[in-house]
C-alpha positions as CSV (number, residue, x, y, z in Angstrom):
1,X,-1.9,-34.6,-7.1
2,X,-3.7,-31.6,-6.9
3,X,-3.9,-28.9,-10.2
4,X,-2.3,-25.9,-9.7
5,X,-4.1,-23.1,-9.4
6,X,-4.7,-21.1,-12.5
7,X,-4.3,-17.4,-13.4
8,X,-6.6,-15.0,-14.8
9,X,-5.7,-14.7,-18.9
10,X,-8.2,-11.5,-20.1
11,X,-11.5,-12.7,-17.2
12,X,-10.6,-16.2,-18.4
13,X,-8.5,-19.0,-16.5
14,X,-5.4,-20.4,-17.9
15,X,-3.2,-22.0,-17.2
16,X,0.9,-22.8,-18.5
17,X,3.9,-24.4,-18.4
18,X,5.6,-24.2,-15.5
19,X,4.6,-23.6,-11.8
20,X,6.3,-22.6,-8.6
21,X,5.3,-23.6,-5.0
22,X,4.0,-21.0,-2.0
23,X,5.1,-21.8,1.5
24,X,4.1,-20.7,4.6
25,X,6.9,-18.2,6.6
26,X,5.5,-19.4,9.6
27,X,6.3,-23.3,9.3
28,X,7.3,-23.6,5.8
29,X,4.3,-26.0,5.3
30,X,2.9,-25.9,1.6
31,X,0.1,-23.6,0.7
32,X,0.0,-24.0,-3.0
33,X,1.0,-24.7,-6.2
34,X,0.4,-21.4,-9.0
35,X,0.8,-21.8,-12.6
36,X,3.2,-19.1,-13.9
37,X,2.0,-18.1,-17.9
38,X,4.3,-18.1,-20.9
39,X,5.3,-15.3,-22.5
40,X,2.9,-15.7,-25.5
41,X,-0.2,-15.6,-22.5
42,X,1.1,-13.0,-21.6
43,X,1.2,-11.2,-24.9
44,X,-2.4,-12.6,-25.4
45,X,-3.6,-11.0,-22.3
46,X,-1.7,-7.3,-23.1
47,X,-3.4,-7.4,-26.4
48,X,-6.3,-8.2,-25.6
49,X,-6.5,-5.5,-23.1
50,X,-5.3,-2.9,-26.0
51,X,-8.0,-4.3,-28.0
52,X,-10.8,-3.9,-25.9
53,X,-9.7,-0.4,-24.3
54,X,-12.3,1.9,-26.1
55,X,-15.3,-0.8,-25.9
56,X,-14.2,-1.0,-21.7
57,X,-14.2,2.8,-21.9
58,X,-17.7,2.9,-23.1
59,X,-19.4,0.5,-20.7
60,X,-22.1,2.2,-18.8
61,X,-21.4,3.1,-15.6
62,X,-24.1,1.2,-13.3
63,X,-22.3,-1.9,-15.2
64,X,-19.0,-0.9,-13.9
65,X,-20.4,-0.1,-10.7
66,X,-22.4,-3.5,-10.4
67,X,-19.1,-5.7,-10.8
68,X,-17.5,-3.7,-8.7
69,X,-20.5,-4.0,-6.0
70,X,-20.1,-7.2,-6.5
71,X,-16.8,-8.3,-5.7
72,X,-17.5,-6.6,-2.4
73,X,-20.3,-8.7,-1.1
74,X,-18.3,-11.8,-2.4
75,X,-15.4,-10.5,-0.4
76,X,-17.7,-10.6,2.6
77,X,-18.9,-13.7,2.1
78,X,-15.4,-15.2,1.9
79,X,-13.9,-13.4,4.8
80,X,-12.9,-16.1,6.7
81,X,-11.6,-18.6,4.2
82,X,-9.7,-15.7,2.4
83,X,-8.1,-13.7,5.9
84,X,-7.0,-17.8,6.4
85,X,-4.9,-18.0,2.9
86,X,-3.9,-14.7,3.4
87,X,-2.3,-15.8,7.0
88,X,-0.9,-19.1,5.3
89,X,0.7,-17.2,2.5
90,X,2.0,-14.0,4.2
91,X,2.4,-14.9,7.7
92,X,0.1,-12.2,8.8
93,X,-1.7,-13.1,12.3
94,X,-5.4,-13.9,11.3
95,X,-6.6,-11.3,13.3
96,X,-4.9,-8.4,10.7
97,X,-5.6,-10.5,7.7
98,X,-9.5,-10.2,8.6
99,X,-9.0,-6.8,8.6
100,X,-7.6,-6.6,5.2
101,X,-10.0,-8.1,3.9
102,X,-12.8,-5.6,5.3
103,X,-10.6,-3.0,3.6
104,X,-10.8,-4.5,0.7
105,X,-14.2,-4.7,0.8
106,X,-14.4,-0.7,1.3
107,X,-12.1,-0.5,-1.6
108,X,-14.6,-2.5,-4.2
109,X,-17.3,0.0,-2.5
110,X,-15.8,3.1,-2.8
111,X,-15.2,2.1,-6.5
112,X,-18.3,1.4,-7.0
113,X,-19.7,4.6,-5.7
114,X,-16.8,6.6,-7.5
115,X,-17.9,4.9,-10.8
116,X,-21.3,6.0,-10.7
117,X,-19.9,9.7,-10.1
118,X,-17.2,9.7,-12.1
119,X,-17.5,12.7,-14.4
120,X,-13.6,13.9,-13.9
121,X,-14.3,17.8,-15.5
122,X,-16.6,20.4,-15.2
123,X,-17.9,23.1,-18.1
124,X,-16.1,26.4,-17.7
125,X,-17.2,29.7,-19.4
126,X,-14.6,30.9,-22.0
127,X,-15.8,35.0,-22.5
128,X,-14.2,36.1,-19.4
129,X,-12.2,37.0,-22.4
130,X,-13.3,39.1,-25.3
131,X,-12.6,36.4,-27.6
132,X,-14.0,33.8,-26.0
133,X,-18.0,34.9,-26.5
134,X,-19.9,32.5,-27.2
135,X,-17.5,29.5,-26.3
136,X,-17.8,27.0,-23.3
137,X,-15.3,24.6,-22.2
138,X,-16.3,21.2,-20.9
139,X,-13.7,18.4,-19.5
140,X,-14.0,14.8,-19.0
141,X,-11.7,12.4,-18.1
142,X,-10.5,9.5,-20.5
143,X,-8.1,6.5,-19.8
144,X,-4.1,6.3,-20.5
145,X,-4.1,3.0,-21.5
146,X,-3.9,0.1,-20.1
147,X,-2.6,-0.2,-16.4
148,X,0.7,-2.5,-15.2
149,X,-0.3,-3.0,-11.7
150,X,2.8,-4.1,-9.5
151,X,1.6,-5.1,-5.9
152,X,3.7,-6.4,-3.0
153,X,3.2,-9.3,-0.3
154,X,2.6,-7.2,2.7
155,X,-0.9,-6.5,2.1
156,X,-1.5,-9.1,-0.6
157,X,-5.1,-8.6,-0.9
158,X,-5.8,-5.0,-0.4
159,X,-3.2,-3.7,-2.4
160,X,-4.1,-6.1,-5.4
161,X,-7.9,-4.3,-5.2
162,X,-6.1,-1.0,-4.9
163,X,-5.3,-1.4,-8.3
164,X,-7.9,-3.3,-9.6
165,X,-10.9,-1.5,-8.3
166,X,-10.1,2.1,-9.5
167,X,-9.3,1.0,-13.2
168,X,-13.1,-1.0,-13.4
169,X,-14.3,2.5,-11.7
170,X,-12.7,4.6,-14.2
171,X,-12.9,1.9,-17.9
172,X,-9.2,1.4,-18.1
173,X,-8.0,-2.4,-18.5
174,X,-6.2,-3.6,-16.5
175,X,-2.9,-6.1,-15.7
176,X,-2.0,-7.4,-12.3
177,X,1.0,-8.6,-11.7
178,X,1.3,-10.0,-7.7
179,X,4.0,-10.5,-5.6
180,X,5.2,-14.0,-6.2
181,X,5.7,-15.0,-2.3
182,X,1.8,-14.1,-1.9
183,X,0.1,-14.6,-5.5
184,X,-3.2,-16.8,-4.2
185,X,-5.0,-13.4,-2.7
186,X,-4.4,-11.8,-5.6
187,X,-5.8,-14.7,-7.8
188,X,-8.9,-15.0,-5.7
189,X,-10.5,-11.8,-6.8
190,X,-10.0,-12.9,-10.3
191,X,-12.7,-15.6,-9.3
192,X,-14.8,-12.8,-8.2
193,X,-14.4,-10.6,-11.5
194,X,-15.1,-13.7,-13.6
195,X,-18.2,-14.0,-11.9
196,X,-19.1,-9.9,-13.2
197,X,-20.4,-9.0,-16.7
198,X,-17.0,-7.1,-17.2
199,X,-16.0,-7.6,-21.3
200,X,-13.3,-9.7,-22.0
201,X,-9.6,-8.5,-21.7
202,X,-10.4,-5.8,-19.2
203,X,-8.7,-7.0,-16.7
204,X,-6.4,-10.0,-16.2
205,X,-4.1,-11.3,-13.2
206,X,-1.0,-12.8,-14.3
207,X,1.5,-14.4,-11.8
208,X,5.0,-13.6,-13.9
209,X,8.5,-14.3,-12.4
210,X,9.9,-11.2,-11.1
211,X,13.2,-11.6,-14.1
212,X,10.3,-11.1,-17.0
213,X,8.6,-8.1,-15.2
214,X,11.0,-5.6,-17.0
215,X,9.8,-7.0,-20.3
216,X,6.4,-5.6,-19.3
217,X,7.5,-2.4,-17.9
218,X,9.0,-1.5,-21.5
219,X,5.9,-2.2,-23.3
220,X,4.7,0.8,-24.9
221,X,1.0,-0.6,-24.8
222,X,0.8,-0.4,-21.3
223,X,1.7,3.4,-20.8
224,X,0.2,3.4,-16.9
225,X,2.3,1.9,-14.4
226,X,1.0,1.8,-10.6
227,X,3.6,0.1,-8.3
228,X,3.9,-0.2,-4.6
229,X,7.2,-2.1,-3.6
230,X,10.5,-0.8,-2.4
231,X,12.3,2.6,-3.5
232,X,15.0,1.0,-5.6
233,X,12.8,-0.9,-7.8
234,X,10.3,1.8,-7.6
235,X,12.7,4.5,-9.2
236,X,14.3,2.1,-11.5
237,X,11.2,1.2,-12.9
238,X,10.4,4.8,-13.7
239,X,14.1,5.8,-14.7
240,X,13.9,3.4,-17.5
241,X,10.2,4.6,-18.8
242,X,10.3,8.1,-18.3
243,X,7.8,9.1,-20.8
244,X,5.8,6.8,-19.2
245,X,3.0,7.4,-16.2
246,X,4.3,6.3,-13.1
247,X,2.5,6.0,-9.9
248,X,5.0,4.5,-6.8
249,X,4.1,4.3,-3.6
250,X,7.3,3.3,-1.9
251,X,9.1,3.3,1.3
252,X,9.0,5.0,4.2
253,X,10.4,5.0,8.2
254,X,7.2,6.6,9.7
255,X,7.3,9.0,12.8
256,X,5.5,9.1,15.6
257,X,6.0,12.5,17.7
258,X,5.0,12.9,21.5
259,X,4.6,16.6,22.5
260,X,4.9,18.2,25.6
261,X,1.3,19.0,25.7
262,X,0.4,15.0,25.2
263,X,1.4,14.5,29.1
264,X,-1.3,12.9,31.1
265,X,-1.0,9.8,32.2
266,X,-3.7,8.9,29.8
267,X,-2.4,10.8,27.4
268,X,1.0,8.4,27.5
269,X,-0.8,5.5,28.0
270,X,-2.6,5.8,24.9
271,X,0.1,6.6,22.9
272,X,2.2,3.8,24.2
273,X,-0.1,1.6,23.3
274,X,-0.8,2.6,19.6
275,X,3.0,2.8,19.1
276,X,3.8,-0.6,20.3
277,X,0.9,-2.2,18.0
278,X,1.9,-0.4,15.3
279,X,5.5,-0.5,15.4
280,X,4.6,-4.5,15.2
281,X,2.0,-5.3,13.3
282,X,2.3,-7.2,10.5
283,X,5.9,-7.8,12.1
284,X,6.6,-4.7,11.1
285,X,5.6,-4.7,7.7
286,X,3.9,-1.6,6.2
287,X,5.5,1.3,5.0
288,X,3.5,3.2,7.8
289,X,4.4,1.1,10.5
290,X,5.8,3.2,13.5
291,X,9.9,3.1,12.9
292,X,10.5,6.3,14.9
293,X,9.3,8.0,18.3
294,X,10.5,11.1,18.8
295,X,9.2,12.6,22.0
296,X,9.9,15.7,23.9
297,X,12.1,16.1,26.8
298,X,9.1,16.5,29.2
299,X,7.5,13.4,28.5
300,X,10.3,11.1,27.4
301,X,11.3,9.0,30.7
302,X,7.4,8.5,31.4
303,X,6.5,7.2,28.0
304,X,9.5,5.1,27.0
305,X,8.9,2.2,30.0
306,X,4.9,2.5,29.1
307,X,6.4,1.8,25.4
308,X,8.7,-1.0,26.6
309,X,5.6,-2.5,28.7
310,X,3.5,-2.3,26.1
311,X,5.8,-4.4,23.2
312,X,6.8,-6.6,25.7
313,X,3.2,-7.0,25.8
314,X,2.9,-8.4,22.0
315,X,1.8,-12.0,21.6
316,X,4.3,-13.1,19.2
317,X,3.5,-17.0,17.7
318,X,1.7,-19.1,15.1
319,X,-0.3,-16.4,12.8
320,X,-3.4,-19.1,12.5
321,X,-4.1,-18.2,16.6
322,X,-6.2,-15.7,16.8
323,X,-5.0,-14.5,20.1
324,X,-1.6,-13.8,18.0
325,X,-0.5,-10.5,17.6
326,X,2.6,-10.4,15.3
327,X,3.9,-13.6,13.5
328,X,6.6,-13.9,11.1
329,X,8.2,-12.1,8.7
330,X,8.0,-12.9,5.0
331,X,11.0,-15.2,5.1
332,X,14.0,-16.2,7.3
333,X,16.2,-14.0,4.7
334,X,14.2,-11.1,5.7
335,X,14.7,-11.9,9.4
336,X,18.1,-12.1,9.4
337,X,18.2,-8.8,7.5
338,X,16.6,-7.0,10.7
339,X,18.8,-9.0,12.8
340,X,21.8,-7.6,11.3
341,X,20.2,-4.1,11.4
342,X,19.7,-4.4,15.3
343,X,23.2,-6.0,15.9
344,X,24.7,-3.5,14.1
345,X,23.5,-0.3,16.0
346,X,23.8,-1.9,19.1
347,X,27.6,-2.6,18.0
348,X,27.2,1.1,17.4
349,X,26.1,1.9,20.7
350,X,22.6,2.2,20.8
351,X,20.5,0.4,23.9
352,X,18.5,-2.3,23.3
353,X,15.4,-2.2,25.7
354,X,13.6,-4.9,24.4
355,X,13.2,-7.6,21.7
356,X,16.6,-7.9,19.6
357,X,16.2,-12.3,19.0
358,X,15.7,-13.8,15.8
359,X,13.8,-17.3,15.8
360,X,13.8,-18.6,11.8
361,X,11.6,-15.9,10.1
362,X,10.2,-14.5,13.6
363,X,12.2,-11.5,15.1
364,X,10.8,-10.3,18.6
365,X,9.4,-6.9,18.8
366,X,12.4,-5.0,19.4
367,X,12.8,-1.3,20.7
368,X,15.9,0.8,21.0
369,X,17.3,4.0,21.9
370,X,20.3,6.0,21.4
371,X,20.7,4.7,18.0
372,X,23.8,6.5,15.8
373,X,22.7,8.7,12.9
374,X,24.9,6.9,10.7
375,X,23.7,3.3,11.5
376,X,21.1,1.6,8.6
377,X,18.6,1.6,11.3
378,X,18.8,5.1,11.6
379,X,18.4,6.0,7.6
380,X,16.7,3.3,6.0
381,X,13.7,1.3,6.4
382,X,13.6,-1.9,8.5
383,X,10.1,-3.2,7.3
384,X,10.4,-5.3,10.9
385,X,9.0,-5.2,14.1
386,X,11.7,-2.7,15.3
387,X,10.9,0.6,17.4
388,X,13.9,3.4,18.1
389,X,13.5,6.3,20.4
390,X,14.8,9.5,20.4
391,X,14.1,12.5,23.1
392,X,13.9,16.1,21.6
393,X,13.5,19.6,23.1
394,X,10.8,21.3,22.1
395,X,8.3,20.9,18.7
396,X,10.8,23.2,16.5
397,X,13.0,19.7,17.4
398,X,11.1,17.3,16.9
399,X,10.2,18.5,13.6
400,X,13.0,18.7,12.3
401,X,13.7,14.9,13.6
402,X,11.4,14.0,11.2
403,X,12.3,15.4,8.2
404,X,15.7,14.4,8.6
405,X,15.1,11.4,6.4
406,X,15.1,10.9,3.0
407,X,11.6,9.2,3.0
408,X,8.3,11.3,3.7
409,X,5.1,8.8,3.6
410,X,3.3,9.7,6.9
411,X,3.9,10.9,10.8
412,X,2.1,10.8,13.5
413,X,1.8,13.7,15.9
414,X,0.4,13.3,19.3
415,X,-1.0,16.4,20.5
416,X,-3.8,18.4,21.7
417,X,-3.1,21.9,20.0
418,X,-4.7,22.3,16.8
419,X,-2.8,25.2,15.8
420,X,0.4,22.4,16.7
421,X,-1.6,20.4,14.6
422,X,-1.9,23.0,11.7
423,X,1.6,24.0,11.6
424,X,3.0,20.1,12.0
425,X,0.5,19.4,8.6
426,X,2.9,22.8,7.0
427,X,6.0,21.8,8.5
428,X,6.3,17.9,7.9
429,X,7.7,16.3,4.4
430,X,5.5,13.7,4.4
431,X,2.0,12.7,2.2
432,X,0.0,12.6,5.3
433,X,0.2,13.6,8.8
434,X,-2.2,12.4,11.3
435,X,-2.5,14.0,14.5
436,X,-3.6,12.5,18.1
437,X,-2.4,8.6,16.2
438,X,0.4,6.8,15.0
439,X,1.6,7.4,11.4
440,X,-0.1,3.7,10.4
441,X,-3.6,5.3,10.2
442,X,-5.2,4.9,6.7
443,X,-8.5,5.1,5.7
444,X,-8.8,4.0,1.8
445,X,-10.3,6.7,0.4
446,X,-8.3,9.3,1.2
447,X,-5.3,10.2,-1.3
448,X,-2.4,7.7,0.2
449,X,1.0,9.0,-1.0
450,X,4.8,10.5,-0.5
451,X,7.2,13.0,-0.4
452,X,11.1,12.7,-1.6
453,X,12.1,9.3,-1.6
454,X,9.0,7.7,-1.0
455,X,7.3,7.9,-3.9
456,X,5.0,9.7,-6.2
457,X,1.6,10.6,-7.3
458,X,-1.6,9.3,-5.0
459,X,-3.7,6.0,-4.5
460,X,-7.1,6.3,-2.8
461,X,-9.8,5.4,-5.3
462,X,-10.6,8.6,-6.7
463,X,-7.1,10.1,-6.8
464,X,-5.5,6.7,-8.2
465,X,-8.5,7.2,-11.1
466,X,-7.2,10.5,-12.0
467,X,-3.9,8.8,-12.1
468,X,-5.7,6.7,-14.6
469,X,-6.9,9.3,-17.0
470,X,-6.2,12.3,-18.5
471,X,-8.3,15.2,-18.5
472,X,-9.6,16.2,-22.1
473,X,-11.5,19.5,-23.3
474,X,-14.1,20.4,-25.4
475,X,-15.1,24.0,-26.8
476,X,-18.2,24.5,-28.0
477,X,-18.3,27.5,-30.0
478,X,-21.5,29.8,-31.0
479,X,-23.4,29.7,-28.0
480,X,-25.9,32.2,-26.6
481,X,-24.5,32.4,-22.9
């Protein structure tokens, strides 16, 4: 029988008592087993992360930076053996899971580049008051505390390094907590940090049960809490710590707006094709993924059957063929879920122009139109491979489309204009708007983020290092200026 694999107790592996099994969403086939720690590992691996917080703190920088270069190259060396268990585990076609890995490779390099630059303050002279003469201010940055990390299954990998990579950059320890349907990404770059010089108890990578994360939340030695998950667990997390530091990066039902000015045939073509691959890849689940198009009256009828052509086009099947561009969803419950969604607007009266049939956990890349403003599909997220479509008059309009959600992560606004472009970035609720592309565009060093319901605060390497730290003064007094 084979061992189960292990977890990563402060850079050390461990294993305990009880185990749970990972299955594949695709055929249900086993992909491993993963030892699950007691609570007393657990306890070992918060205090030994309080205990070595000022020591981790103090490491050089090139030391930082080395382990973090390091986990990069491993991560390229890996590639293909890792994008395979990330397909196995998460159902992800291998073609996308490659590409999570590569940007997770750019994570673990912008870390390393932001550790070596990390000074987070600057020296500011004090007598532009009279009683300031002689004083000078200098900042620097210092950690919180140790960091909960909370990551989800969709990108099982890259959000894992997300969290790991800017606490090394910055000396904060670290805790990982993965998403139990996809814990074996997560668990491989513990292999690679072991490999590092990083001190003991900086950073461990514990597969808890979901019931026993609250336990952790409440623990007032781990005062940083970076999640990325769904709103409700999001903002009950930080409802019940509200004195502590909360970074969520939650939900959202991204937009994608087609202008009147976007109308050559090119122009349609292009953006019919970017919408339909990212309205399904992944099977629909990112929080960026294209839920919405909203295009204007002028181009509507010529870019909804370029749309419909274009999904139709999809190769839907086994997420281990490379010619496969969406596979299953996480599970058959989640499936069903966007089944009910579908059936329930159309019940509602919206018109299905494509997809809208369930096989186990695969649902067909669906798009539809007319959907009611009261129906779930219309309000909440469907984290599926489900498009709707909406035709506006006029950009005043299709603004206003957008922000008539309660979530705000990012849109996409197809245009040509760049004063359109300027006045969409003032305009639109959202944490990023990105113009002449879908909403699914990010790169990972840019700050990543919501507005309203879907979340707060920023990751992007630097930016989730400032969430990290605190900025800390010191006035020197008596100086000759």
């Amino acid at each position: 029988m084979t061992s189960p694999t292990a977890f990563w107790l402060a850079g050390r592996q461990a294993t305990g008592e009880d185990t749970f099994d990972v299955t594949s969403p695709w055929d249900g086939r086993h992909v491993g087993t993963v030892s699950v720690p007691t609570e007393a590992q657990t306890e070992e691996a918060v205090a030994a992360s309080v205990a070595v917080q000022d020591a981790f703190a103090a490491t050089p920088a090139h030391v930082r930076a080395a382990a973090l270069d390091h986990v990069q190259r491993r991560l390229v060396e890996r590639t293909e053996e890792i994008a395979r268990l990330i397909s196995a585990e998460n159902g992800k076609p291998v073609k996308w899971a490659r590409g999570e890995v590569g940007r997770a490779v750019s994570v673990f390099r912008f870390a390393a580049e932001e550790a070596r630059r990390f000074n987070g303050g600057d020296a500011q002279r004090l007598d532009t008051d009279a009683g300031g003469a002689g004083r000078l201010a200098l900042t620097r940055r210092f950690p919180r505390g140790t960091v909960l990390g909370i990551a989800p299954f969709n990108f099982p990998l890259n959000l894992c390094a997300h969290k790991i990579a800017p606490a090394i950059a910055a000396g904060v320890p670290i805790i990982l907590k993965p998403a139990p349907a996809t814990p074996l990404s997560g668990l491989i770059l513990g292999e690679l940090l072991a490999e590092t010089d990083l001190p003991a108890g900086s950073w461990s990578i514990l597969p808890v049960t979901n019931d026993r994360m609250p336990a952790l939340v409440q623990d007032e030695r781990l005062p940083v809490i970076s999640f990325t998950g769904s709103e409700q667990v999001g903002y009950a997390i930080m409802d019940s710590v509200p004195r502590k530091h909360c970074t969520l990066e939650l939900g959202g039902n991204g937009a994608a707006v087609v202008l009147a000015d976007y109308a050559s045939e090119t122009d349609l073509d292009w953006a019919a094709q970017r919408i339909a691959t990212f309205s399904n890849y992944q099977g629909g689940q990112s929080c960026i993924s294209v839920q919405r198009v909203i295009a204007d009256a002028s181009v509507y009828d010529r870019l909804v059957p370029k749309i419909v052509a274009a999904v139709n086009a999809q190769v839907t099947g086994d997420p281990s063929d490379d010619a496969t561009e969406v596979g299953p969803l996480v599970s058959e419950d989640a499936a069903r879920r966007v089944e009910a969604w579908v059936d329930e607007a159309v019940g509602a009266g919206a018109r299905l122009l494509a997809g809208g049939k369930r096989d186990g956990a695969s649902y067909a890349p669906t798009v539809l139109e007319n959907v009611p403003a009261g129906a779930t599909l219309a309000c909440e997220e469907v984290f599926g491979p489900v498009l709707t479509l909406k035709k506006v008059d006029g950009e005043e309009a299709a603004f206003a489309a957008v922000n008539d959600s309660k979530y705000g992560l990012q849109a996409g606004v197809f245009t040509h204009d760049v004063q359109t472009a300027f006045r969409a970035h003032r305009a639109l609720e959202v944490g990023g708007v990105i113009v002449g592309d879908v909403p699914s565009y990010r790169a990972d060093q840019m700050p990543y983020g919501g507005a309203k319901q879907s979340g707060v605060g920023r990751e992007g390497v630097r930016f989730a290092m400032d969430d990290y730290t605190y900025e800390r003064v010191l006035v020197l007094t008596g100086l000759d200026l």
